[in-house]
C-alpha positions in Angstrom: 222.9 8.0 30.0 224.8 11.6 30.6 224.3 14.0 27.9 226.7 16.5 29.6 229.6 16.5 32.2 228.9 18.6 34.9 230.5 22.0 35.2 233.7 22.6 37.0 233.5 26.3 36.3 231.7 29.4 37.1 228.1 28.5 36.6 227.0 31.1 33.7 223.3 31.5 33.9 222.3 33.3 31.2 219.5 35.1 33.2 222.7 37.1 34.3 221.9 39.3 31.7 218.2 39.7 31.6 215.2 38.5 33.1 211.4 38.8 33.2 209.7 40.1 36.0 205.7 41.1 37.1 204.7 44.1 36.8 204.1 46.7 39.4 200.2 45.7 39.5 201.0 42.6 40.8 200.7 41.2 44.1 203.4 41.5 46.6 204.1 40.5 49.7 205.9 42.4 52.3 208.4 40.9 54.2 210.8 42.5 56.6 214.0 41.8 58.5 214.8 37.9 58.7 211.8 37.0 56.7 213.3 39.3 53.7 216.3 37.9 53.9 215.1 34.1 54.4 213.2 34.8 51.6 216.2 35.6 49.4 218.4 33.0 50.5 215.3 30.3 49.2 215.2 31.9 45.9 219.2 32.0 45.5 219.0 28.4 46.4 216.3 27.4 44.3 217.9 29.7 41.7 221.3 27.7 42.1 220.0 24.5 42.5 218.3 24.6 38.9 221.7 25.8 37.3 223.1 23.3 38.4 220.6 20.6 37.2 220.6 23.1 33.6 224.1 22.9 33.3 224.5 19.2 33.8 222.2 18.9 30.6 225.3 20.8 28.9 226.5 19.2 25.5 227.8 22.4 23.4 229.1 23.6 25.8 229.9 24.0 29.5 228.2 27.0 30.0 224.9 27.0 27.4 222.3 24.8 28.1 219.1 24.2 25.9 217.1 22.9 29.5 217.1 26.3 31.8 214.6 26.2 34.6 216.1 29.1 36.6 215.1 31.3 33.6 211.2 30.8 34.9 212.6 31.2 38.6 214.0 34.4 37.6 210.8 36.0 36.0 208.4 34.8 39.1 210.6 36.3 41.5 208.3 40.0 42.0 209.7 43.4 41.7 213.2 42.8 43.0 214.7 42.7 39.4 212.3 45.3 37.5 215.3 47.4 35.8 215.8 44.9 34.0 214.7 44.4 29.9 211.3 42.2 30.4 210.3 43.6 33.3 210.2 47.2 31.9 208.5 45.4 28.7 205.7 43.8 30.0 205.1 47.1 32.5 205.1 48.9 29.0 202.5 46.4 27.7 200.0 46.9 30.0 200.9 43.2 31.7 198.1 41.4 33.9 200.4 38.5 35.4 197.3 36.8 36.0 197.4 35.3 32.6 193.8 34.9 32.1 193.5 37.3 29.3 194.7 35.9 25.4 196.3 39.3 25.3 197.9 38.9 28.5 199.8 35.7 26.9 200.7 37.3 24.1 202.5 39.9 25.9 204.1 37.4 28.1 205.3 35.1 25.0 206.6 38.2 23.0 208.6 39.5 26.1 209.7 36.2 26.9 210.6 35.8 23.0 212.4 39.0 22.8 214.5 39.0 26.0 215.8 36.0 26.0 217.1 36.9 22.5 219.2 39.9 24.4 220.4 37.5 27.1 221.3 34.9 24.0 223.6 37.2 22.3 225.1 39.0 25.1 226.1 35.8 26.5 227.3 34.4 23.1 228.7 37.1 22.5 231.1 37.3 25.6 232.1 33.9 25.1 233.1 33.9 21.9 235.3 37.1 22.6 236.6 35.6 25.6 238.3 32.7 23.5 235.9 30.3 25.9 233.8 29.4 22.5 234.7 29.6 18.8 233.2 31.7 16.8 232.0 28.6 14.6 229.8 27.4 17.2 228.2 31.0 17.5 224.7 29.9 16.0 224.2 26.9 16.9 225.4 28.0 21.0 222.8 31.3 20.9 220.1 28.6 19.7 220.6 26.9 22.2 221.0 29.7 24.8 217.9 31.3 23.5 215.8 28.4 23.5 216.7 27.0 26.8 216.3 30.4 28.2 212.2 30.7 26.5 211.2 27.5 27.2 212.4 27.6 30.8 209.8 30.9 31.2 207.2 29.5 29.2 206.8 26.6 31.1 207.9 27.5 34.7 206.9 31.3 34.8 203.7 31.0 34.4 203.3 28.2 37.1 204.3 30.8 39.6 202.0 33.7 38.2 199.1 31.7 38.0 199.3 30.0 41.0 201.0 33.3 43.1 197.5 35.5 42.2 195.0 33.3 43.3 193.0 34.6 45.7 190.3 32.4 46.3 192.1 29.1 46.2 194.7 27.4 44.1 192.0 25.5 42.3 188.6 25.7 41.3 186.0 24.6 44.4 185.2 20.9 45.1 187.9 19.8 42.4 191.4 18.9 44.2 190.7 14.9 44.0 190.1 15.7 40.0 193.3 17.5 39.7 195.0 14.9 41.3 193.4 11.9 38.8 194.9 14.6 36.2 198.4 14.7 37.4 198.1 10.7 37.8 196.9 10.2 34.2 199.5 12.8 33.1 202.3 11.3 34.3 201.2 7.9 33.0 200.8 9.4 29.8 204.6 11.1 30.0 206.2 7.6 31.2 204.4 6.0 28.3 205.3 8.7 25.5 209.1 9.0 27.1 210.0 6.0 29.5 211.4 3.8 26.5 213.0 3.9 23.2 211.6 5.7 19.9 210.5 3.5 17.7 210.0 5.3 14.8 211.2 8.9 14.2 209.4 11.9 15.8 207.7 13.7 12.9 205.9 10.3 12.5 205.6 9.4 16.1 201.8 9.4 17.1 202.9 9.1 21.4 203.6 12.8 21.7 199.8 13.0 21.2 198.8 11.5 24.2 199.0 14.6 26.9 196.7 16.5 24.6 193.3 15.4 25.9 194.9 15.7 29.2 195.8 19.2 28.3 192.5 20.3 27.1 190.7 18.9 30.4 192.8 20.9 32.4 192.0 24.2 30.3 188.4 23.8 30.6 188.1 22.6 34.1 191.1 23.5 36.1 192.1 27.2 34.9 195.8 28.6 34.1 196.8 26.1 37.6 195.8 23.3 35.9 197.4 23.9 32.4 200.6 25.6 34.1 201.3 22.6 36.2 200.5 20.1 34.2 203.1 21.9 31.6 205.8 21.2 34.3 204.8 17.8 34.6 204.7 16.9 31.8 208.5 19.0 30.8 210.4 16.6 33.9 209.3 13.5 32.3 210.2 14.1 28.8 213.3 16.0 30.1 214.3 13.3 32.2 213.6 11.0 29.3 215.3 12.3 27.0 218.2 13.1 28.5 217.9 9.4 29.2 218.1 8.4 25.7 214.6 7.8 25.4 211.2 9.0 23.8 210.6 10.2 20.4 212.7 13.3 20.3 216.1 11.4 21.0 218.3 12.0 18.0 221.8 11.8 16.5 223.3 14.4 19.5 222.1 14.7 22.5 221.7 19.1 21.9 219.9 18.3 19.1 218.0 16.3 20.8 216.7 18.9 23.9 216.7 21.6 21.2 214.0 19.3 19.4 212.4 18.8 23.5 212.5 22.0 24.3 210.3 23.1 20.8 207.9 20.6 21.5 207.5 21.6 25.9 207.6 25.7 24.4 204.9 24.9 21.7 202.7 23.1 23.8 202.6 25.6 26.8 202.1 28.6 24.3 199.2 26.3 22.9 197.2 25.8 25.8 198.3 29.2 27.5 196.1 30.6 25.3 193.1 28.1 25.4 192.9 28.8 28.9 193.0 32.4 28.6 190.1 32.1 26.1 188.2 29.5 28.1 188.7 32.4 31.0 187.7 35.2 28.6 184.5 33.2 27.8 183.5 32.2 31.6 183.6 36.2 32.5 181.5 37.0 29.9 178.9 34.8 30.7 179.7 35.3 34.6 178.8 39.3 33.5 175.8 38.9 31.4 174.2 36.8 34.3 175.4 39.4 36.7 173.4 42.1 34.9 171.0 39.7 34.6 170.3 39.5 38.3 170.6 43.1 38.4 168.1 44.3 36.3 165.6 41.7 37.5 166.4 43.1 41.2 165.5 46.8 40.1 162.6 45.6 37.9 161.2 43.6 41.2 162.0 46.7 43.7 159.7 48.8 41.3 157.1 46.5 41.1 156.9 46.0 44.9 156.9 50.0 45.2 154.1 50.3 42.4 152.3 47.1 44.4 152.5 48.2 48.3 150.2 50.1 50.2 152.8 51.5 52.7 156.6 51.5 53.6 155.6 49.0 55.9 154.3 46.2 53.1 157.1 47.2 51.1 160.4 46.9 53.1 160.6 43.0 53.6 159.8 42.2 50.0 162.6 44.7 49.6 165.0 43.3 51.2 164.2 39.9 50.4 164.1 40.3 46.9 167.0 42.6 46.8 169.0 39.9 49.2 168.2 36.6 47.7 168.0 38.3 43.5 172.0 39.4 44.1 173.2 36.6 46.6 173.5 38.5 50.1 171.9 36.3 52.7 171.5 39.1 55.4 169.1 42.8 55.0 168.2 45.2 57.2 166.5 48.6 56.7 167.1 51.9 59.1 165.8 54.7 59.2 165.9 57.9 61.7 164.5 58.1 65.1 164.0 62.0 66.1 163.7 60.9 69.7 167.0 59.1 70.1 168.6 61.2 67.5 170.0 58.3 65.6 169.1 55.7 63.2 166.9 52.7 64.4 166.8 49.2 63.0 163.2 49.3 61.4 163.3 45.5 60.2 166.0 42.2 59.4 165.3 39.8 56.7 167.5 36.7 56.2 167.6 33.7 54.2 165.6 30.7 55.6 169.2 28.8 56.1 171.0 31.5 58.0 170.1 31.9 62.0 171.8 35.2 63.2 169.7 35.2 66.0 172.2 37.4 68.4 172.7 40.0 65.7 169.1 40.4 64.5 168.3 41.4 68.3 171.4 43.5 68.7 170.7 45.1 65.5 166.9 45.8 66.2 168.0 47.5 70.4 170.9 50.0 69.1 170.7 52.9 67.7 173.3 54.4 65.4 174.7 57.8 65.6 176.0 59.9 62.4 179.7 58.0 61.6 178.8 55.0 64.1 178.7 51.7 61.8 178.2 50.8 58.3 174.4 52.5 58.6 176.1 55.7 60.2 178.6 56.5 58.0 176.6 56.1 54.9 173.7 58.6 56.8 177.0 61.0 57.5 177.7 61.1 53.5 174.7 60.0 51.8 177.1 57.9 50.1 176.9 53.8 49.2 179.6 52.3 51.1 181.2 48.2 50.9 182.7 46.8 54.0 184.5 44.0 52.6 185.0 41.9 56.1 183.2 43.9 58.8 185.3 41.6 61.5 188.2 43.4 60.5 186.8 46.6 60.0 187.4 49.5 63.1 184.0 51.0 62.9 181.8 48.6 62.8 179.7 48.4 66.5 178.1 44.8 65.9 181.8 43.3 64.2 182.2 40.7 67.4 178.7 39.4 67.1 178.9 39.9 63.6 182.0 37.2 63.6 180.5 35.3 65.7 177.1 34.7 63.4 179.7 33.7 60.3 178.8 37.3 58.7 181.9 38.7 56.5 181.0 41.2 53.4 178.2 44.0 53.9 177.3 46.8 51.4 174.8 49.4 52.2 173.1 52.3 50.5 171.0 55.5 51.1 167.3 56.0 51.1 166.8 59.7 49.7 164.5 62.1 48.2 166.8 64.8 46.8 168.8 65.7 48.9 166.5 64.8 52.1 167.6 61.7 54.1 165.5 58.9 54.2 167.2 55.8 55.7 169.5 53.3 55.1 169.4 49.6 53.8 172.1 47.3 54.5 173.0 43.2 53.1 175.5 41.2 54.5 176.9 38.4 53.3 178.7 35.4 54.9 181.6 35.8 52.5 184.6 38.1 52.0 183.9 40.6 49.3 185.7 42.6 47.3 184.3 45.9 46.6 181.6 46.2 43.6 181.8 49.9 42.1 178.9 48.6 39.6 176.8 47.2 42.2 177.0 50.5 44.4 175.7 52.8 41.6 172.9 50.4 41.1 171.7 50.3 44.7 172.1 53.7 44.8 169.6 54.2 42.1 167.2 51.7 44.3 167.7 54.3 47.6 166.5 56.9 44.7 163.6 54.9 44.1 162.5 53.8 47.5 163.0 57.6 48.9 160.4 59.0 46.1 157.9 55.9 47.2 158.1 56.9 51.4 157.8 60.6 50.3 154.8 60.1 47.7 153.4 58.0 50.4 153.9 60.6 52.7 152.1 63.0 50.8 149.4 61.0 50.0 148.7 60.4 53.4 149.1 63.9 54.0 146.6 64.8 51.1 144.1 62.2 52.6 144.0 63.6 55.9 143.4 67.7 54.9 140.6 66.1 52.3 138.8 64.8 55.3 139.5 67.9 57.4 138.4 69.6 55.3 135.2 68.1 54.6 134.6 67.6 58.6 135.8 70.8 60.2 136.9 73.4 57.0 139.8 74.7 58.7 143.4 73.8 59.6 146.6 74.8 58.9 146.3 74.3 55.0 143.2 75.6 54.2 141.2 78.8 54.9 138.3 80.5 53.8 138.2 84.0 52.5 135.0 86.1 51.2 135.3 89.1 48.9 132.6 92.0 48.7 131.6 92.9 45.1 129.7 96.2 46.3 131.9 99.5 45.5 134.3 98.7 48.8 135.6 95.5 47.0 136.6 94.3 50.5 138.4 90.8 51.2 138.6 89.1 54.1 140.7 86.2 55.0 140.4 83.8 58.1 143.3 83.2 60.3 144.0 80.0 58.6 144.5 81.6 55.2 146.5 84.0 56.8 148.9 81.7 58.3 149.0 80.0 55.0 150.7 83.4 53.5 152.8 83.5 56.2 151.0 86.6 57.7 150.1 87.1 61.6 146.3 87.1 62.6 145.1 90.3 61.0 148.0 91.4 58.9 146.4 91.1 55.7 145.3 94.3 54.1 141.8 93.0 53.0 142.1 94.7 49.2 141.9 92.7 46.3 145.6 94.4 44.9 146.9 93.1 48.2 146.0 89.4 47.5 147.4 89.5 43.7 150.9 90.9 45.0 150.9 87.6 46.7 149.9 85.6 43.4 152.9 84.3 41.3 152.8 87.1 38.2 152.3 84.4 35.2 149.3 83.0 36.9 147.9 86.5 37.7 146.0 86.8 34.3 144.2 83.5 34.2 143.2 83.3 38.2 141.4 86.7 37.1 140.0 85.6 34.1 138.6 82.8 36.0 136.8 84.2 38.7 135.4 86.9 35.8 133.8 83.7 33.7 132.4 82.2 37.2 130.6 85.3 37.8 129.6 85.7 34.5 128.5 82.3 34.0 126.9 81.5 37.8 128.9 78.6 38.2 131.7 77.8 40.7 135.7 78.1 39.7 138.2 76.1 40.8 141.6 76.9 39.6 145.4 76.1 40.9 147.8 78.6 41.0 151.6 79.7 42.1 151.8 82.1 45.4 155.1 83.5 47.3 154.4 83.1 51.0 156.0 86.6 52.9 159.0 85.4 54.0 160.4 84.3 50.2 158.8 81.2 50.1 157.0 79.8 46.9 154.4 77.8 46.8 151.1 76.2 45.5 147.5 76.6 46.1 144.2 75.6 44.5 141.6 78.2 44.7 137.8 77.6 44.8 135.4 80.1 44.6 131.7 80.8 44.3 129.0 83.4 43.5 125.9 84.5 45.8 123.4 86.6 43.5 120.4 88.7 44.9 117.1 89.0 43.4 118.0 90.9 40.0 121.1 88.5 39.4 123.7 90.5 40.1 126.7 88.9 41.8 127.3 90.9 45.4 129.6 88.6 47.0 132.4 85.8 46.2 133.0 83.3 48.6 136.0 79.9 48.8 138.5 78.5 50.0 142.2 78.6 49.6 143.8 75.1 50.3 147.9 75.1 49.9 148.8 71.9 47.5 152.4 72.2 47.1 153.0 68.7 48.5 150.9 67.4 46.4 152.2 69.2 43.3 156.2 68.0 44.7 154.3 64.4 44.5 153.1 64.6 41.4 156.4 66.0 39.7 158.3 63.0 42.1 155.9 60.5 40.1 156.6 62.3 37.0 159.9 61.7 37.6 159.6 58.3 38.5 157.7 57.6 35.2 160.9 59.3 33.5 163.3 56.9 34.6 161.7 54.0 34.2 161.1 55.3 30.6 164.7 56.3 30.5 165.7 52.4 32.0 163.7 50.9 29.5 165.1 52.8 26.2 168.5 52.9 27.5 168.8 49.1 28.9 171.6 47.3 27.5 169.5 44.2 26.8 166.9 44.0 24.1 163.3 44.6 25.1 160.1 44.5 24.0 156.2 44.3 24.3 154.0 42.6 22.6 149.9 42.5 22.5 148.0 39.2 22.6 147.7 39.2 18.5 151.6 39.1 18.0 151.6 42.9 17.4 154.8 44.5 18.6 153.7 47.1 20.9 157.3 48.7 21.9 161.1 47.9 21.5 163.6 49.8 23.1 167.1 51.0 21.5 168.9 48.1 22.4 166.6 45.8 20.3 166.4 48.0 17.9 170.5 48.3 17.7 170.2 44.4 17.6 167.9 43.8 14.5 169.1 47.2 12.6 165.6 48.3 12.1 164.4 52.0 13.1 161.1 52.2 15.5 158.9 52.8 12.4 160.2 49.5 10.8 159.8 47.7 13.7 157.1 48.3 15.6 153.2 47.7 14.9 154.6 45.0 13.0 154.1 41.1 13.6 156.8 39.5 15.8 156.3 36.5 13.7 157.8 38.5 11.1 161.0 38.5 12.7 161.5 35.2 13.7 163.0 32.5 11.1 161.0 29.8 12.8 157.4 31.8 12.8 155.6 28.9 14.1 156.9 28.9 17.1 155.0 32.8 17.7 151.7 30.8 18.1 153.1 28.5 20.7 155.1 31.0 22.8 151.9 33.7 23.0 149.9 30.0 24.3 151.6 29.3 26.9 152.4 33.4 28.2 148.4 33.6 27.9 148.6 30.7 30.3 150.4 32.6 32.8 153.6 30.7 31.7 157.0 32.6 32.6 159.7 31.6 29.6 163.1 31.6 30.5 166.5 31.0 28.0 164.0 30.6 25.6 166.2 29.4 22.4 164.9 31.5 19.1 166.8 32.8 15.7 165.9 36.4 14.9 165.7 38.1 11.4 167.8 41.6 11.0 167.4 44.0 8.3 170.5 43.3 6.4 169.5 39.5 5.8 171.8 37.8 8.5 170.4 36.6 11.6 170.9 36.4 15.2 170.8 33.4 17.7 169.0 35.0 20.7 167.6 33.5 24.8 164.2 35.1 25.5 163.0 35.7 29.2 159.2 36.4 28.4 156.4 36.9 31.1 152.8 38.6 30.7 151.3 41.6 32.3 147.5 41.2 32.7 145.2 43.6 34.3 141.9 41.9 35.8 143.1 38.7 34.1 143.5 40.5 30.8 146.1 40.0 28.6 148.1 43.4 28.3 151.0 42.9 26.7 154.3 41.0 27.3 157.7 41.9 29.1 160.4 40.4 27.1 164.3 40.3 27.5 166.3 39.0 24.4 170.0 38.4 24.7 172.2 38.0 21.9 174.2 34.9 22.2 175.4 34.6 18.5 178.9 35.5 19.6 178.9 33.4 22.2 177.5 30.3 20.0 180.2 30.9 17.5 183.1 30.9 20.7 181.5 27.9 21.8 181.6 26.0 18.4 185.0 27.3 17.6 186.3 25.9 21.1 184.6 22.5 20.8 186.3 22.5 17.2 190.0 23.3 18.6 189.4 20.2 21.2 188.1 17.8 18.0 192.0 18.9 17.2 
């Protein structure tokens, strides 16, 4: 049956006085020329064709309806309309139209609320001064202005945000054919709860009921597209119902009766609106902690490679597959400088077993990269981590044809350095488009840091190697010499060339005085390199002492001294004789390991997940800040103590140290954790032994805290019991 004659005058939207629009941070799409104007002559159609279907629904009057679609029309339409009242509001709110925050859909519902109470009275207002209403009629026609006008953007809007941001499908993957069973059993479920007469009256009515399971299975598996659409759905059948005469909010008039619709349609989207947007919340949350999850274990195995390999060699494939498989990039390679060609030089490509990119592994391994040239080049021009999002798109990218070709999309890659001294570069590509990952960058970045200290320790200590044997085959080279010092009245000293060069000095330039040699000597090691060739005399026994020198041209530097005393027949020293042997790369290793044995300190105290060792008898051994933050107990409190003490089931202790003395790796171990104020904490422990010669060391244990995320999940599973 028609609840309303059809309007035979001007169509009066009220969105003519105010409408909701996406903020300036959302998506837009440019269009020019005939596809601009196309495009607005679609969404004036559209736009007139839901009046019209609004206004039909008309009982109060011509010109207010309490069904208005074109109100969610109007606030999906972009930017076009942003003077207006919502759209400055919800750019004033901060407004993600992606809806997938709670406070996001707050924002929206409040804006929604509150404009379409402007729109309400303006409009009322001008048709009660324009004699086209009476003034009797003003409540009950700005009622139904005002709700028509929310319910039409609380259902239809978001539809059109939701479904206008996706980026990466409509959808979740692999589950069209479930959405579609959805819709099916929705609409079954709408024909059932409005396709016939009411029965009984609504506020005892039990069929309104029936779209809620079908509700909260969209929520949880289909995201804000699911919900949004099924809200439209579900708001033409019970519109077309009840306008119909039928379902269980038909009542005495047929306004009354789409006033008591339209409470129900608004009610229900706000409701599940905001279950998605926690359901949302709750995924990225988890999607994060794994993230840094695989993070940490991917720095964690690069330093144990480093700490494990003999050479750069050994190291880089573990690198790169560890690095590559740990954070989901099924492509490496690592490059580093070729002085000959005077570019950068593939050194080696790892991929995943599954991937054949046989064409760009051999392209990659024949070219050679200038400064600039390709992902490798630019990041040697900047010593800067740099993200390619699709390197078939991008301009400077040599290999982007074969790179197509092979199915190879996103690529990241990141510095090798020592200092400022350029090292390399390592590169993953992945067979996905990829957005930027500022997070990712600074972590690789610290890698490069890593890996450069490892090849320049190396370096050294193959440097180190090779003057120790000199030295004990020939006793010369460039970083060692020999000097001799006369201890008769003349007090002469004599270096040999190599010495000499060592200073910096041309063959014969030094003065052969004693003075002359401690003007070379740094002046806060003067004092004790004389003090200890005085005790080696005195005593008759050798010195060996290390010591800071400035080279002649500026240069400072370090050098080990060794010395030794020839007597004659009455004891008396007459000559010194040694060796001078420069050790300032092995000094720049040691303070690079020094270093190295800093951060990993600094990782391990200032890791946002809870850590901890423990010895084979339970005894806590070390905690870092984080666990300490956790339990609320300070590092005297805590450790040195049983970890048994700490756990509320302690009998689990003896069965967890069991099987890590087995060699047993626990992961998402499930335990409850004591804190110092009483309460407790649900944790997940990743747990796996160090042993040295088979011994039992200690453990390496990660504890998360999932006691928020427990009580999300149990307060979740209670709202769907609802």
């Amino acid at each position: 049956m028609d609840l309303a004659q059809q309007p035979n005058t001007i169509p009066n939207s009220p969105w003519a006085f105010g409408s909701s629009l996406w903020p300036r941070s959302g998506p837009v799409v440019n269009l020019s020329g005939g596809w601009y104007l196309f495009a607005i002559l679609v969404i004036a159609g559209l736009y007139f064709a839901a009046a019209k279907l609004g206004l039909s629904l008309a009982s109060l009057h011509t010109n207010v309806s309490p069904v208005w679609p074109p109100t969610g029309i109007a606030i999906a339409i972009g930017n076009t309309l942003e003077m207006l009242s919502a759209g400055f509001l919800l750019r004033s709110f901060g407004f993600r139209n992606s809806l997938d925050r709670a406070r996001d859909v707050f924002k929206f519902v409040v804006a929604i609320l509150l404009c379409t109470m402007v729109s309400a009275t303006i409009g009322t207002f001008s048709l009660c001064l324009s004699h086209t209403a009476k003034w009797a009629d003003f409540a009950s026609l700005w009622m139904t202005w005002w709700l028509g006008d929310s319910v039409g953007g609380l259902v239809l809007a978001p539809l059109l945000l939701a479904w206008r941001t996706k980026t990466r499908g409509w959808l979740p993957k692999q589950r069209d054919v479930e959405a579609v069973v959805l819709l099916v059993l929705l609409s079954l479920s709408a024909i059932a709860t409005f396709g016939g007469p009411s029965p009984v009256s609504v506020h005892y009515y039990p069929l309104a009921r029936l779209t809620v399971p079908l509700f909260l299975w969209a929520a949880f598996r289909l995201g804000q597209s699911g919900v949004t659409l099924a809200s439209v759905v579900l708001s033409i059948f019970a519109v077309w119902g009840t306008a119909n005469g039928l379902g269980p909010f038909f009542s005495s008039t047929p306004n009354e009766s789409l006033l008591l619709l339209q409470v129900f349609l608004g009610s229900n989207a706000v409701t599940f609106l905001f279950l998605v947007a926690v359901v949302e919340d709750r995924r990225r949350i988890q999607e994060t902690l794994c993230e840094n999850e695989r993070r940490v274990a991917a720095h964690l195995a690069v330093t144990r490679i480093l700490a494990e390999s003999p050479a750069l060699s050994d190291a880089t494939p573990q690198i790169l597959q560890r690095i590559g498989e740990t954070l989901g990039w099924e492509v490496g390679a690592m490059w580093t400088p070729d002085p000959e060609r005077e570019g950068l030089r593939c050194l080696t490509v790892w991929h995943a077993p599954s991937v054949k990119i046989d064409r760009f592994e051999s392209v990659s391994l024949e070219r050679t990269l200038t400064p600039g040239i390709g992902l490798p080049g630019r990041v040697w021009s900047n010593l800067q981590p740099a993200w390619i999002p699709d390197v078939s798109r991008d301009q400077n990218f040599p290999r982007a044809p074969i790179a197509a070709a092979e199915g190879l999309h996103g690529a990241f890659a990141f510095p090798v350095l020592f200092g400022e001294k350029f090292l390399g570069v390592m590169e993953f590509f992945s067979h996905e488009i990829r957005e930027p990952d500022e997070a990712l960058l600074a972590m690789v970045g610290s890698i490069g840091n890593q890996i450069g200290q490892f090849m320049e320790r190396k370096s050294a200590e193959e440097a180190l190697l090779e003057n120790r044997e000199w030295l004990r085959l020939t006793m010369a080279g460039s970083r060692m010499g020999t000097w001799t010092r006369e201890l008769d009245g003349t007090n002469r000293v004599v270096w040999s060339p190599e010495l000499e060069r060592i200073f910096g000095l041309g063959p014969g330039e030094f003065p052969q005085t004693e003075e002359a040699f401690f003007d070379f000597v740094h002046p806060d090691d003067r004092a004790a390199l004389a003090t200890a060739v005085r005790r080696g005399i005195q005593t008759h026994s050798d010195y060996d002492i290390e010591f800071r020198y400035t080279r002649k041209d500026g240069a400072r530097r370090w050098m080990l001294g060794r010395g030794q005393s020839f007597y004659d027949q009455s004891g008396k020293a007459y000559r010194l004789a040694g060796l001078g042997w420069d050790i300032t790369e092995r000094k720049e290793t040691e303070e690079a390991l020094r270093l190295s044995e800093k951060e990993l300190i600094e990782f391990f105290e200032n890791a946002t997940e809870a850590i901890h060792w423990v010895g084979p008898d339970g005894t806590i051994l070390r905690a870092n800040r984080a666990e300490l933050r956790m339990l609320g107990y300070n590092a005297e409190e805590y450790i040195g103590r049983n970890i048994a003490e700490f756990h509320v089931e302690q009998d689990m202790i003896e069965d967890v140290l069991e099987r890590l003395t087995r060699g047993e790796n626990l992961e998402r171990y499930p335990a409850r954790l004591l804190c110092k104020n009483g309460s407790t904490r649900d944790v997940l422990i990743n747990s796996s032994v160090y042993f040295e010669e088979g011994k039992f060391i200690h453990t390496r244990s990660f504890t998360r805290d999932v006691t928020e995320e427990l009580r999300v999940d149990k307060a979740l599973r209670r709202l769907a019991r609802l």
